[in-house]
C-alpha positions in Angstrom: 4.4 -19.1 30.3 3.7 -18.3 33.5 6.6 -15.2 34.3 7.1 -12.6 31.3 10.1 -10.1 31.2 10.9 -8.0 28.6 14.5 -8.5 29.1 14.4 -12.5 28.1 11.8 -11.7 25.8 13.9 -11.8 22.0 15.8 -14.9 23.5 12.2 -16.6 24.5 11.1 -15.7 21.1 13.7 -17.1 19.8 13.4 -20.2 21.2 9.7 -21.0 20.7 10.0 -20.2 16.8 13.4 -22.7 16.8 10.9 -25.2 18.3 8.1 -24.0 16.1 5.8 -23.1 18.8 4.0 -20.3 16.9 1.0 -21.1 19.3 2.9 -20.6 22.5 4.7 -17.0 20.6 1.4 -15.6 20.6 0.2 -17.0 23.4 3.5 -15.2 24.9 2.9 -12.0 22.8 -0.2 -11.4 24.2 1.0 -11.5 27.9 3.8 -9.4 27.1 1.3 -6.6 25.6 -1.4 -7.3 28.3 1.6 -6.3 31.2 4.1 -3.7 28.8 2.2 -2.5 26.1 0.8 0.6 27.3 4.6 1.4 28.1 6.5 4.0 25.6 9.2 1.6 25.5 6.8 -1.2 24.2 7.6 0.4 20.7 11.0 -0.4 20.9 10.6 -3.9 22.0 7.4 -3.9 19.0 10.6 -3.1 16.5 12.8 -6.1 17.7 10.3 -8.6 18.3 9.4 -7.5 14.5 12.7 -8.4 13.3 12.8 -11.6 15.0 9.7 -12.6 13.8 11.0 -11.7 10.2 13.8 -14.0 10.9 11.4 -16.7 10.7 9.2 -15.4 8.1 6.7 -14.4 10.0 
């Protein structure tokens, strides 16, 4: 994926583990650390991409 935003970012996670696209979630993951995750808000978004992750057992 090409564009990253943190504000899509649950809802794209979302969508790739409903298509079961856990190749493209990291793949996604990664970008979204490379450009936020020296950010102090990249913990909260850590929390809820957690969560969501757990939704899906993983």
């Amino acid at each position: 994926m090409a564009k990253t935003a943190l504000h899509l970012s649950e809802e794209t996670f979302r969508f790739l583990l409903q298509a079961v696209d856990t190749e493209e979630v990291k793949h996604y993951l990664e970008q979204l650390h490379a450009k936020y995750g020296a950010e102090k808000r990249w913990a909260i978004f850590a929390k809820k991409y957690a969560a969501v992750f757990a939704e899906y057992g993983l």
